[in-house]
PAKE-832437 format. One record per residue (C-alpha): residue number from 1; residue in three letters; x, y, z. Coordinates in nm, 3 decimals, padded with zeros to 5 digits. Each point is the difference from the previous one (the first is absolute). Last residue first. Layout:
<pts>
PT  num  residu     east    north       up
PT  NUM     ala        X        Y        Z
...
</pts>
This chain:
<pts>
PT  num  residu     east    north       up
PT  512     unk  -02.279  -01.466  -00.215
PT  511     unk   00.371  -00.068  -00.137
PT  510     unk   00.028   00.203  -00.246
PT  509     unk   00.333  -00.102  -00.236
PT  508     unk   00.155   00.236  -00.271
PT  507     unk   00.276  -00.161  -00.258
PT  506     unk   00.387   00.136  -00.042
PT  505     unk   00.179  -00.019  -00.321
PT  504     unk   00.168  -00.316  -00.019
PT  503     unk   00.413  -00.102   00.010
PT  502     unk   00.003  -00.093   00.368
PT  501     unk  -00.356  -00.025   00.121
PT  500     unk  -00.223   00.255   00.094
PT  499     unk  -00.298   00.066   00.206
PT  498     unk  -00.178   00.318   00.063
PT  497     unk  -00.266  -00.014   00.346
PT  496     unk  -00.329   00.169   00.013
PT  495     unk  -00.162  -00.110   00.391
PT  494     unk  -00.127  -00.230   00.237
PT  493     unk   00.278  -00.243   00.181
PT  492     unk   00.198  -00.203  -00.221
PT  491     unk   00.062  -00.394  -00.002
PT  490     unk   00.200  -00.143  -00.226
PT  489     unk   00.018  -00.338  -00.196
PT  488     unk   00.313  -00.114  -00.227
PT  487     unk  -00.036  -00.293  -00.251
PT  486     unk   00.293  -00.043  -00.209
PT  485     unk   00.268   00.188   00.150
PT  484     unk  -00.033   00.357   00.057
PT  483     unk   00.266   00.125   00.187
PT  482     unk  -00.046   00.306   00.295
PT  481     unk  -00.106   00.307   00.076
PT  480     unk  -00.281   00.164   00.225
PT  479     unk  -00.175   00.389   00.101
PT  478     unk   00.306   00.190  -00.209
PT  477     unk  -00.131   00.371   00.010
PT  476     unk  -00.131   00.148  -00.277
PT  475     unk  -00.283   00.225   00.193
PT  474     unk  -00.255  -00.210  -00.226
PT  473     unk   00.174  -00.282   00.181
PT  472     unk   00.241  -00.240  -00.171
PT  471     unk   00.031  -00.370  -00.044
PT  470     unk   00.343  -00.117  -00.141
PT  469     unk   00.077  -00.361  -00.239
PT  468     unk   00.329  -00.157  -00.027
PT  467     unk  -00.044  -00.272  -00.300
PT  466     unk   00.090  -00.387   00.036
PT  465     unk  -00.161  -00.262  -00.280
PT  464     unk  -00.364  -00.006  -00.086
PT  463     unk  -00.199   00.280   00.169
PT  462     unk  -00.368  -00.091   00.143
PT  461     unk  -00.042   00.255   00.278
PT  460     unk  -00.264  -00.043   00.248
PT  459     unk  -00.149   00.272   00.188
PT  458     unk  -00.252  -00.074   00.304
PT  457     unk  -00.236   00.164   00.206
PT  456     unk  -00.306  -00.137  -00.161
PT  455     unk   00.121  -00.343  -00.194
PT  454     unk  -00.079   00.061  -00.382
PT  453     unk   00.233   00.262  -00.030
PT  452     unk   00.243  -00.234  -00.261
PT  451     unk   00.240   00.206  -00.179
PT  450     unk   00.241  -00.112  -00.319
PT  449     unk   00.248   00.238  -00.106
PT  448     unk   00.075   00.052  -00.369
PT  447     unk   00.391   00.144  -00.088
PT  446     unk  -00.030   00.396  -00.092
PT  445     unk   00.271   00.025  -00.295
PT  444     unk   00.278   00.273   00.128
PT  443     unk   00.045   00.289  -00.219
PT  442     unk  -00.222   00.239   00.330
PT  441     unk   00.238  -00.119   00.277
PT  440     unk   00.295   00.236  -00.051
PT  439     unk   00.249  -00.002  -00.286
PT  438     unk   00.203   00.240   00.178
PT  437     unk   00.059  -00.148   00.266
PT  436     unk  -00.156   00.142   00.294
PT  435     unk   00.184   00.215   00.273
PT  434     unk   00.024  -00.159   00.358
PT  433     unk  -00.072   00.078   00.415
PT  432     unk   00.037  -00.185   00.227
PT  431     unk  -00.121   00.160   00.340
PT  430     unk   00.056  -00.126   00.357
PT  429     unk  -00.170   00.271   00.273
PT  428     unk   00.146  -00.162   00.306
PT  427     unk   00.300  -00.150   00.170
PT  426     unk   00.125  -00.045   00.301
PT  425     unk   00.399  -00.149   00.146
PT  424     unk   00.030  -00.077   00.337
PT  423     unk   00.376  -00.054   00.128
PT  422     unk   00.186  -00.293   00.110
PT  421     unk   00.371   00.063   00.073
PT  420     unk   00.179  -00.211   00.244
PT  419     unk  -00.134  -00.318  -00.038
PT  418     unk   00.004   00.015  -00.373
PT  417     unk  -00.257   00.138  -00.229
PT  416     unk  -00.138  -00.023  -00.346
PT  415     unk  -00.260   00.067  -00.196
PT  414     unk  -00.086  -00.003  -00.404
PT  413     unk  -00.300   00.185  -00.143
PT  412     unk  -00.124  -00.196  -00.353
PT  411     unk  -00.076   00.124  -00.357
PT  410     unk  -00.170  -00.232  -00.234
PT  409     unk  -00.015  -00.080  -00.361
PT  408     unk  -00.231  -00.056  -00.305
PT  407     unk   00.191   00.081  -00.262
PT  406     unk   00.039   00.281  -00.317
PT  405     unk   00.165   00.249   00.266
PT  404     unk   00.207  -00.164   00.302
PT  403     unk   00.350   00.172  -00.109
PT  402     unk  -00.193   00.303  -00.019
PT  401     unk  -00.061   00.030   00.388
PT  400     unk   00.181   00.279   00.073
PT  399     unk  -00.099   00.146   00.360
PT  398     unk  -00.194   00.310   00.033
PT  397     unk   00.075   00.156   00.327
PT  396     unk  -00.012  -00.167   00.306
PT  395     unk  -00.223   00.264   00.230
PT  394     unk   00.013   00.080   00.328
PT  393     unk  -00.157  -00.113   00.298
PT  392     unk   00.123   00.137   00.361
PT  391     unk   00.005  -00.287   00.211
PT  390     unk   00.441   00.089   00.052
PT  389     unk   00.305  -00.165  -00.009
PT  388     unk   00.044  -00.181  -00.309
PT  387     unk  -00.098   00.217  -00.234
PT  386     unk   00.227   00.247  -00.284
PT  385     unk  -00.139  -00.219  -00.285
PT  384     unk   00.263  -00.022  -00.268
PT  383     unk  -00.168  -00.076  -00.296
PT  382     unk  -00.027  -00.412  -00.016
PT  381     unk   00.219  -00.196  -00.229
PT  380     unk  -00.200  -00.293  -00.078
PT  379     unk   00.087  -00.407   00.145
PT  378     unk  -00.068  -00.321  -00.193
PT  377     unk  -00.238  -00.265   00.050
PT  376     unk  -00.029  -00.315  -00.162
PT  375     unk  -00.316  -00.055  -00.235
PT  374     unk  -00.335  -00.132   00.117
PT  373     unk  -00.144   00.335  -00.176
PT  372     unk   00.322   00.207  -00.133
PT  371     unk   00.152   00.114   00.333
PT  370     unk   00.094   00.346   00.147
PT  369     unk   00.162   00.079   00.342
PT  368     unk   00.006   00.308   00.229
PT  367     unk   00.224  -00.049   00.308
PT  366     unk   00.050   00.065   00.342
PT  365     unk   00.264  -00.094   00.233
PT  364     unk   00.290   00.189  -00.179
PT  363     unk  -00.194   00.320  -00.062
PT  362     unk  -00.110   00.010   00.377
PT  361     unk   00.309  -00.029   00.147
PT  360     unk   00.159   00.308  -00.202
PT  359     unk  -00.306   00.115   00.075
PT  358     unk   00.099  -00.028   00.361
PT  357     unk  -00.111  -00.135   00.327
PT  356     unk  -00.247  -00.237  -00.132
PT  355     unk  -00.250   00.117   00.283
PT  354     unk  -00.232   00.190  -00.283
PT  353     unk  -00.147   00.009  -00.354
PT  352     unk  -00.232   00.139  -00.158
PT  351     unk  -00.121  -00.050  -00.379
PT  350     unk  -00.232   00.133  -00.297
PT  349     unk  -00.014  -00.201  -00.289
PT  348     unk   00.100   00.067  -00.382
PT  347     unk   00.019  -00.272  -00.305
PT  346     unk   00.099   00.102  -00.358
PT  345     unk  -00.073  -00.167  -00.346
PT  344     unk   00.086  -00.010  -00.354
PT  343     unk  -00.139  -00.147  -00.348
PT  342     unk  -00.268  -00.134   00.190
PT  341     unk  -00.303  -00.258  -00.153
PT  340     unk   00.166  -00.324   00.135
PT  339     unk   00.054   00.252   00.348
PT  338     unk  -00.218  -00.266   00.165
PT  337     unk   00.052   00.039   00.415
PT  336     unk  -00.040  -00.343   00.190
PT  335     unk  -00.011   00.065   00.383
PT  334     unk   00.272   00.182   00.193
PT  333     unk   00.196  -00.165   00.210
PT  332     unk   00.095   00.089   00.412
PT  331     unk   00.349  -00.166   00.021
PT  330     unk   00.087  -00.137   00.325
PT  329     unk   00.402  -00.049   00.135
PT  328     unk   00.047   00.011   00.400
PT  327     unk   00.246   00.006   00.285
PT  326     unk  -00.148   00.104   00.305
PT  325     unk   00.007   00.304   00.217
PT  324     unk  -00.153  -00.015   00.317
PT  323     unk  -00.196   00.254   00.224
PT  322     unk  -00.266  -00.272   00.006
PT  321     unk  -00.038   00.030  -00.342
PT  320     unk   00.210   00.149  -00.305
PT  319     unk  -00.001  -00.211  -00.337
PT  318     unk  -00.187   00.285  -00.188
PT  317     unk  -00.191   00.032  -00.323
PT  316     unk  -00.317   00.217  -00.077
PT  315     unk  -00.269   00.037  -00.306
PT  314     unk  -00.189   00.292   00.095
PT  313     unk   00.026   00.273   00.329
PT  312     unk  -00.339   00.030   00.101
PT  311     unk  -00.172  -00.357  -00.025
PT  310     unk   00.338  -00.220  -00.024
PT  309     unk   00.046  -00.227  -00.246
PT  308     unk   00.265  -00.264   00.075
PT  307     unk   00.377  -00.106  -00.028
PT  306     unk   00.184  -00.166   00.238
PT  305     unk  -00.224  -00.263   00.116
PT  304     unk  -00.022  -00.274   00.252
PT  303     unk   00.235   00.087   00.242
PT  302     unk   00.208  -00.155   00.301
PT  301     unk   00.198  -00.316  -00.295
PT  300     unk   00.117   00.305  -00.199
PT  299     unk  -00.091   00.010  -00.368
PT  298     unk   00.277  -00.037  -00.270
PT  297     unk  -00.152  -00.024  -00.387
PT  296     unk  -00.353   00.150   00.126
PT  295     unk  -00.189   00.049  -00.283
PT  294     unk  -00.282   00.265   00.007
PT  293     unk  -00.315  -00.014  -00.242
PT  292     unk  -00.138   00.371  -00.130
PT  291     unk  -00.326   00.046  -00.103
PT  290     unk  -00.101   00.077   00.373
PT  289     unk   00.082   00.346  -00.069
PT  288     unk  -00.281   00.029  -00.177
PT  287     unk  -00.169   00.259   00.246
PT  286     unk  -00.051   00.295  -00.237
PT  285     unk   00.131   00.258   00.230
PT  284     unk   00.204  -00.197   00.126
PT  283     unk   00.199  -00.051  -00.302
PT  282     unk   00.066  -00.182  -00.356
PT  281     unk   00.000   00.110  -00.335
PT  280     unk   00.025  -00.176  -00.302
PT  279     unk   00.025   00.100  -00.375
PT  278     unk  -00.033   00.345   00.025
PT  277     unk   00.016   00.159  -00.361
PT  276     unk   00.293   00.194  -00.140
PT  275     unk  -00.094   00.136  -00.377
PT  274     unk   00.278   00.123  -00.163
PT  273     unk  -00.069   00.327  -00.213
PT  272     unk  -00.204  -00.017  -00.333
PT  271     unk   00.238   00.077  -00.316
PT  270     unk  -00.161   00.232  -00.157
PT  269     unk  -00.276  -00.089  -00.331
PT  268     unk  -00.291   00.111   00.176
PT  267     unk  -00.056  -00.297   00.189
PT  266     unk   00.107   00.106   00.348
PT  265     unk  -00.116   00.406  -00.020
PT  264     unk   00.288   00.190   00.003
PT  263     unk   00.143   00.268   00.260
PT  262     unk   00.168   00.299  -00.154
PT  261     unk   00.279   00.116   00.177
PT  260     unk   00.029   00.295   00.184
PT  259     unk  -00.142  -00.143   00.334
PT  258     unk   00.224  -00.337  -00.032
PT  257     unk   00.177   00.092   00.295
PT  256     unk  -00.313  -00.016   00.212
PT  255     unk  -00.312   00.214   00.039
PT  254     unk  -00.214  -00.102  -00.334
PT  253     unk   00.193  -00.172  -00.199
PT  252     unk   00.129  -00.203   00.326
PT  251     unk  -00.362  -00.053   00.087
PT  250     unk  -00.075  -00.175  -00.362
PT  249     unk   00.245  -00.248   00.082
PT  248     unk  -00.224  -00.252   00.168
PT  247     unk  -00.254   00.020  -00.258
PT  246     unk  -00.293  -00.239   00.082
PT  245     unk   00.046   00.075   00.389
PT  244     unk   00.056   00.372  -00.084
PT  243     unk  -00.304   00.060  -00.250
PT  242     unk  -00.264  -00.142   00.268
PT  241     unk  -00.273  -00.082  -00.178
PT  240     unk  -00.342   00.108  -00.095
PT  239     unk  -00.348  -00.215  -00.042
PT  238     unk  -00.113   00.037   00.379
PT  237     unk  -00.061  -00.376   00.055
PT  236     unk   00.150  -00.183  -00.276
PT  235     unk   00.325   00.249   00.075
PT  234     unk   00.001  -00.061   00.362
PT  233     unk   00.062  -00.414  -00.035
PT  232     unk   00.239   00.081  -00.285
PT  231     unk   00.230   00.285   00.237
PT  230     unk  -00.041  -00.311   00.235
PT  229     unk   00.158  -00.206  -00.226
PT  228     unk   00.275   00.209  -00.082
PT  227     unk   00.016   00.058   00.395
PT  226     unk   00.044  -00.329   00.089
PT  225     unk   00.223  -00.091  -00.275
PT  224     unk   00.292   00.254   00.165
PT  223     unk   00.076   00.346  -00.156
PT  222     unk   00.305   00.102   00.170
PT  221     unk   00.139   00.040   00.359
PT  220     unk   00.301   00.204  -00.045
PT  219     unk  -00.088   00.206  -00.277
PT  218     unk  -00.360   00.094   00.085
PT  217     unk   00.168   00.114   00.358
PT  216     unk   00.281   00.172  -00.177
PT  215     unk  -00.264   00.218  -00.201
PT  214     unk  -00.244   00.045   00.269
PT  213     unk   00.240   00.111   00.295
PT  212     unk   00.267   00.256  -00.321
PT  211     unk  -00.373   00.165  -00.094
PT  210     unk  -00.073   00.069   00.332
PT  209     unk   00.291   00.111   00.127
PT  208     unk  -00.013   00.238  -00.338
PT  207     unk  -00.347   00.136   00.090
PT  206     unk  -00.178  -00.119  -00.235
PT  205     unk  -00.221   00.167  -00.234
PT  204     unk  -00.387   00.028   00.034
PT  203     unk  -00.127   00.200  -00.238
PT  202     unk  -00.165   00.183   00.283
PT  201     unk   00.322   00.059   00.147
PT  200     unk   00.302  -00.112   00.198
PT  199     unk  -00.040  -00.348   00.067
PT  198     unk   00.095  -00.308   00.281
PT  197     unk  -00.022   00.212   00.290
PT  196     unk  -00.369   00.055   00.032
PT  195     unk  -00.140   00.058   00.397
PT  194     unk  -00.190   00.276  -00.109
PT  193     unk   00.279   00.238   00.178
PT  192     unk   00.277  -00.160  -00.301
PT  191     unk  -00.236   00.183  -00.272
PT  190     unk  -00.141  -00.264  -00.236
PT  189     unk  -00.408  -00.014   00.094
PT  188     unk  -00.109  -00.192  -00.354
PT  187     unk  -00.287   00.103  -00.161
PT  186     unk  -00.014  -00.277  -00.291
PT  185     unk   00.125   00.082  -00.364
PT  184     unk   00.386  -00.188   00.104
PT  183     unk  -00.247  -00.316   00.088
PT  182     unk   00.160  -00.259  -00.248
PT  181     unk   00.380   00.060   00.016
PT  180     unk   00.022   00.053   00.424
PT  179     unk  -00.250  -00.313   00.021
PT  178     unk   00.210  -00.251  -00.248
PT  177     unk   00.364   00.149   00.190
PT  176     unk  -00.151  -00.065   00.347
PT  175     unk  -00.127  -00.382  -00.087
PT  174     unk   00.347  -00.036  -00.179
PT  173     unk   00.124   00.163   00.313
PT  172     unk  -00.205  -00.248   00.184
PT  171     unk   00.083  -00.322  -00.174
PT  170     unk   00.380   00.075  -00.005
PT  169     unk   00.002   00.058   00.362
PT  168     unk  -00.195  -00.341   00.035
PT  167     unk   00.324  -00.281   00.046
PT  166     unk   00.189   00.236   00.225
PT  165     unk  -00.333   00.027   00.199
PT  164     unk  -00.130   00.362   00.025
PT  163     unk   00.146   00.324   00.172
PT  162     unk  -00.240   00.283   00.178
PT  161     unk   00.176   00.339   00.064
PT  160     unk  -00.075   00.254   00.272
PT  159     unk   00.171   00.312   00.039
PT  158     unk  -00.090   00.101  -00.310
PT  157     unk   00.262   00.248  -00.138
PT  156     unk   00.014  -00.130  -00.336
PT  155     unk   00.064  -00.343   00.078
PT  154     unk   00.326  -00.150  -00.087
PT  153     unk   00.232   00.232   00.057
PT  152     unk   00.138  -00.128   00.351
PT  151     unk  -00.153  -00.330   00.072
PT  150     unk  -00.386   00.080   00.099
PT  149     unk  -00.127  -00.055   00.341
PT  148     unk  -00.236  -00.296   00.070
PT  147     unk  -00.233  -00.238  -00.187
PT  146     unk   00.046  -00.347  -00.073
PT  145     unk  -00.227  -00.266  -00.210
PT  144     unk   00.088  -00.296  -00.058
PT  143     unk   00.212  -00.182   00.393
PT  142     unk  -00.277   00.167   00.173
PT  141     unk   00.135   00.358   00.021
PT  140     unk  -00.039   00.292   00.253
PT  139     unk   00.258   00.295   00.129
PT  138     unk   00.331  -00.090  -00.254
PT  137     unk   00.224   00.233  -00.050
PT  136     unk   00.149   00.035  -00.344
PT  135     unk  -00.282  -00.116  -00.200
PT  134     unk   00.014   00.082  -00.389
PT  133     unk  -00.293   00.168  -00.146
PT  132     unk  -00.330  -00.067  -00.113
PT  131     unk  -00.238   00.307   00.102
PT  130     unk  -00.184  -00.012   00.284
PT  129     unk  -00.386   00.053  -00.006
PT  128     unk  -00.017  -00.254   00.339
PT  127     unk   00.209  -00.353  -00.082
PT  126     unk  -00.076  -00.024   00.419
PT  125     unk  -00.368  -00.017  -00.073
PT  124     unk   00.042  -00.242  -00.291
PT  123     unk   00.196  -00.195   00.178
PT  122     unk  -00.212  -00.103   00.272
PT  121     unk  -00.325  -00.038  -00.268
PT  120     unk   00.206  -00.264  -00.138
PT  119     unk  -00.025   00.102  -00.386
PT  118     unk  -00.191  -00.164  -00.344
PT  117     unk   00.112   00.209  -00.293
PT  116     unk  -00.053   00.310  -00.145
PT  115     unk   00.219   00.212  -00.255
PT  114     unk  -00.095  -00.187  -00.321
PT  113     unk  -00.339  -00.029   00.130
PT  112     unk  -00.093   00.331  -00.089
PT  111     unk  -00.272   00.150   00.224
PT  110     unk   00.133   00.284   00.146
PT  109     unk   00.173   00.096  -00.308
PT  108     unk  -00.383  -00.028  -00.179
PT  107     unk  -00.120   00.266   00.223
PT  106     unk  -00.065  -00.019   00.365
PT  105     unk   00.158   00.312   00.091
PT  104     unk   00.229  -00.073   00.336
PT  103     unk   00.206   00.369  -00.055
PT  102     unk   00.186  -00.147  -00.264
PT  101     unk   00.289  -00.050   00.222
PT  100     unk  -00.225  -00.167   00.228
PT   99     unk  -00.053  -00.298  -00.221
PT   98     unk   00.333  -00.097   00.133
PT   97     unk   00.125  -00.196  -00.310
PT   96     unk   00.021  -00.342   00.103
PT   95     unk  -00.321   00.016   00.067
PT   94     unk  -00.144  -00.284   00.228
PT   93     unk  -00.322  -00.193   00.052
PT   92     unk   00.044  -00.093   00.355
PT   91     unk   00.061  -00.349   00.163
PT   90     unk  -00.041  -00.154   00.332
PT   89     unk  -00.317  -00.155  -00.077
PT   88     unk  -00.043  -00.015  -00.358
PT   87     unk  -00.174  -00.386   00.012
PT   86     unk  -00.035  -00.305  -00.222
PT   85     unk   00.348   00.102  -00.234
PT   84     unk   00.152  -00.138   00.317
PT   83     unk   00.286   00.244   00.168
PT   82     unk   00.399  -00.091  -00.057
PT   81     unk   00.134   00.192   00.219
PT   80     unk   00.374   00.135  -00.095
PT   79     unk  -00.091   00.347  -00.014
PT   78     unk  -00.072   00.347  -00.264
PT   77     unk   00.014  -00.160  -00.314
PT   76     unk  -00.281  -00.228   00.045
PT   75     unk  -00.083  -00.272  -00.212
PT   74     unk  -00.359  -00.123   00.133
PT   73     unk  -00.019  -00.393   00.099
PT   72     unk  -00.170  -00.276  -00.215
PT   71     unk   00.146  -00.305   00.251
PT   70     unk   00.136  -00.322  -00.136
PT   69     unk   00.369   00.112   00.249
PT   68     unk  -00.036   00.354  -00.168
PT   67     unk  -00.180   00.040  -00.337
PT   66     unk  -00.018   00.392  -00.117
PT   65     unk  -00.230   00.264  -00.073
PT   64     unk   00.047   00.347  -00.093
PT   63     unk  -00.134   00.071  -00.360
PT   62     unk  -00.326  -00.234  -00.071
PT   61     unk  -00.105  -00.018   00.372
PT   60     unk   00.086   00.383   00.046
PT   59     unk  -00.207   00.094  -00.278
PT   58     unk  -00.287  -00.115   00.255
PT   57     unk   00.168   00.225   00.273
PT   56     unk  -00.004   00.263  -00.236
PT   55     unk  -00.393   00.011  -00.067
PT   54     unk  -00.098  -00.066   00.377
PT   53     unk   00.232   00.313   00.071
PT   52     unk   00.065   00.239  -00.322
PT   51     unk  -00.234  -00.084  -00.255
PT   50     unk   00.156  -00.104  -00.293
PT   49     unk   00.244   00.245  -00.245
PT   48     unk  -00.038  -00.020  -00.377
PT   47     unk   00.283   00.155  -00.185
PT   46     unk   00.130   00.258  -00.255
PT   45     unk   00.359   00.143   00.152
PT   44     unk   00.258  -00.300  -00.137
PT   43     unk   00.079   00.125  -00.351
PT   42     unk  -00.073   00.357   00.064
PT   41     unk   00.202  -00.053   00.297
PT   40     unk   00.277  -00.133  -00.147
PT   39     unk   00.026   00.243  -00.283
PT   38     unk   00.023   00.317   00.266
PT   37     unk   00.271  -00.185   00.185
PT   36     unk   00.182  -00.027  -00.366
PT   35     unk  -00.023   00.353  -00.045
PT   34     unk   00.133   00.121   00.302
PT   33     unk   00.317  -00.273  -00.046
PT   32     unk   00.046  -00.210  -00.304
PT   31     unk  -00.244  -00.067  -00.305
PT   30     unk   00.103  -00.212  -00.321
PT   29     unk  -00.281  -00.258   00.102
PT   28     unk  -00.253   00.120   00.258
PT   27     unk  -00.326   00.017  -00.245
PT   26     unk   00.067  -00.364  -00.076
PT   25     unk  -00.060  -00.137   00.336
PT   24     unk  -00.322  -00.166  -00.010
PT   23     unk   00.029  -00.106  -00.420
PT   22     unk   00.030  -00.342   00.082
PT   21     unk  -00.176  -00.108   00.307
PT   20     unk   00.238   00.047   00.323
PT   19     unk   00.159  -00.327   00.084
PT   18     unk  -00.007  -00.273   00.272
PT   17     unk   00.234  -00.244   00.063
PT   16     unk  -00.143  -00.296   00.209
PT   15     unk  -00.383   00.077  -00.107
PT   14     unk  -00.006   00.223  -00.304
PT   13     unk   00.190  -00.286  -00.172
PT   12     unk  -00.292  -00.253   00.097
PT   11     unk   00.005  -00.278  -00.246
PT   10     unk  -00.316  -00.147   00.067
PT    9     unk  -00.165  -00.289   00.249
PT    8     unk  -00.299   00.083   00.192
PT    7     unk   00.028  -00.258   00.269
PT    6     unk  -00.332  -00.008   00.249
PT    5     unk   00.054  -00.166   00.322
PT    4     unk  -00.266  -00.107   00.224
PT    3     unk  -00.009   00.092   00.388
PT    2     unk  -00.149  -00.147   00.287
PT    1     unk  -00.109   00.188   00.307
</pts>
């Protein structure tokens, strides 16, 4: 079928960095603890739920919907497939929040999109009515979702716990803390034999395992764009927000450290905290691995790559075949990442690594490097990782990458071997992270763009001189990148897309 494009073009603040409308949160400022709870649900509590079914897989399309490979897929939390937006098959409407500990009421909890999202139906069954929690032993996962025995003191005497994604847990225990803070007036079943073991009482307060899971969890993995624009996405359609994506501190006046403090309002004349936005993310999970090029600087004459993407296990690099080590040097590089708008800026992954004998071994024949764009490469001090001899993932750390902030730069994964040591080395689940300047976007003079749609199923882009421009999802996730120069022409599959350009505010795009 052939599509037309129609450009509405306006400066979309909303859009890439969304923000509650002015006044939303003013009944929570000077509040901490009980009382501030109390404020954020009065500020959050009056919505307008859809249909649950038909109704939420049609909010679905405007909340939980990414572009894979050209394709419109569903973004599911719960798995690594990447499932068509043109069927559901294989996929459940999901509660986060076990609708069970309610007693199943189909009230306006039950309904709440802020809690549901698009699920594989496989791990949705095995996910159960178990309470987050911290997997010890392991009895089912699918490389997302994993259920099994608790670690000790982490799940309130379930003996069943269900973990998330590194890269979600903050997601669902700001999905956990938004349901726990807006439903306290609902019947809630909170004795342990009701299968509860997150809260004590009808005014539901955590259990302090509880408490400690959600609040390290929102910590760890923190607000990323996708969910600030998805928080926008459910707003337009049930008019209320979710007070801990647009307030990431509010839980730690609430439950944290900060509980006796007063928590203010950004705006209101305190000093607003940092705000640390995802700037790129790569992983499985989203299947953009791909972005990255590989440059093999010593490549043995029997093989014809080092490094390579591999379907379960993500971006891999050995030199071992044949029951033969060989001597090898590849760098897997990163594409273009724009920190022009950063004042400072971390990158994390999750690795494994095995056969190279030691980590003494492995630290020496591995390395993290950093480059302005086209620039010359240098090497970063990398926590010490502990791997080398085991496929047992584990996580980096967050890596300094300050010295890059205010350019466009990339980050590159260096490997070596020798023909007596050639391990494998994996990695997955790559996150920069950055906080904005200051300044931010909204001083900066919009330049004019020039858009032809005249040709169905085409974009062109009439830019004079060189400009970076970045196509977004309505989930915010990066679809295409690249340089404007002159006349540029892309193709998009149907759907809302935001573009920006270095320096602009962002635009919206349907492509029909």
């Amino acid at each position: 079928m052939k599509t037309s494009i129609l450009l509405v073009i306006a400066a979309l603040p909303a859009a890439m960095f969304a923000q509650a409308p002015a006044g939303y949160y003013s009944g929570l400022d000077g509040k901490c603890g009980a009382e501030l709870k109390e404020a954020a649900m009065q500020a959050a509590s009056s919505l307008k739920t859809v249909s649950y079914g038909s109704g939420t897989w049609n909010a679905f399309r405007t909340t939980d919907v990414h572009v894979v490979n050209g394709v419109e897929c569903w973004f599911d939390m719960y798995s690594n497939n990447n499932v068509p937006v043109t069927t559901t098959n294989g996929l459940n409407i999901e509660h986060s929040v076990p609708n069970s500990w309610w007693g199943g009421i189909k009230n306006d909890a039950y309904k709440d999109l802020y809690h549901l999202n698009p699920s594989n139906k496989d791990a949705n069954s095995r996910k159960n009515y178990y309470p987050l929690g911290i997997v010890a032993d392991q009895t089912w996962s699918n490389g997302v979702t994993t259920v099994g025995h608790p670690a000790a003191g982490a799940s309130g005497g379930s003996k069943m716990v269900f973990e998330p994604a590194d890269e979600y847990k903050g997601d669902f225990a700001r999905a956990y803390m938004y349901i726990f803070t807006i439903y306290a007036n609902i019947p809630w079943k909170y004795d342990m034999s009701d299968r509860n073991y997150m809260f004590v009482d009808d005014a539901l307060t955590l259990r302090p395992w509880a408490q400690t899971l959600l609040l390290e969890w929102a910590r760890q993995d923190p607000v990323s764009q996708r969910e600030i624009d998805r928080n926008e996405a459910v707003y337009r359609i049930q008019h209320n927000r979710n007070p801990f994506i647009d307030n990431p501190e509010l839980a730690e006046h609430i439950w944290g450290a900060k509980s006796n403090e007063p928590f203010h309002v950004e705006g209101s004349g305190d000093t607003p905290q940092p705000t640390v936005r995802t700037i790129y993310e790569a992983s499985l999970t989203k299947g953009n691995l791909s972005d990255f090029s590989f440059e093999n600087t010593v490549l043995p004459e029997t093989l014809t790559y080092i490094w390579r993407v591999d379907s379960k296990y993500g971006l891999t690099a050995s030199s071992f075949t044949n029951n033969t080590c060989y001597e090898a040097d590849a760098t897997a590089i990163s594409p273009v990442i724009d920190l022009t708008g950063y004042k400072s800026a971390t990158l994390s992954y999750s690795q494994a690594a095995n056969h190279f004998k030691s980590n003494d071994n492995f630290e020496n024949m591995t390395q993290l490097l950093v480059r302005e764009e086209n620039g010359e490469w240098q090497s970063v001090t990398r926590p010490a990782s502990g791997v080398g001899s085991s496929w047992t993932f584990s996580p980096s750390g967050d890596i300094d990458l300050t010295a890059m902030a205010g350019k466009k730069m990339q980050f590159g994964y260096r490997y070596t071997s020798t023909s007596a040591v050639a391990g494998t080395w994996e990695i997955d689940k790559i996150i920069v992270k950055g906080e904005k300047k200051d300044s931010g976007i909204g001083a900066v003079e919009l330049p004019k763009l020039d858009f032809d749609a005249s040709t169905p199923g085409e974009l062109s882009i009439y830019n004079p001189g060189e400009h970076s421009y970045y196509i977004y999802d309505t989930a915010g996730c990066l679809v295409m990148s690249g340089t404007l120069r002159g006349e540029t022409t892309l193709t998009l599959p149907r759907g809302l897309y935001i573009i920006a350009t270095d320096g602009t505010r962002p635009a919206k795009a349907l492509v029909r």
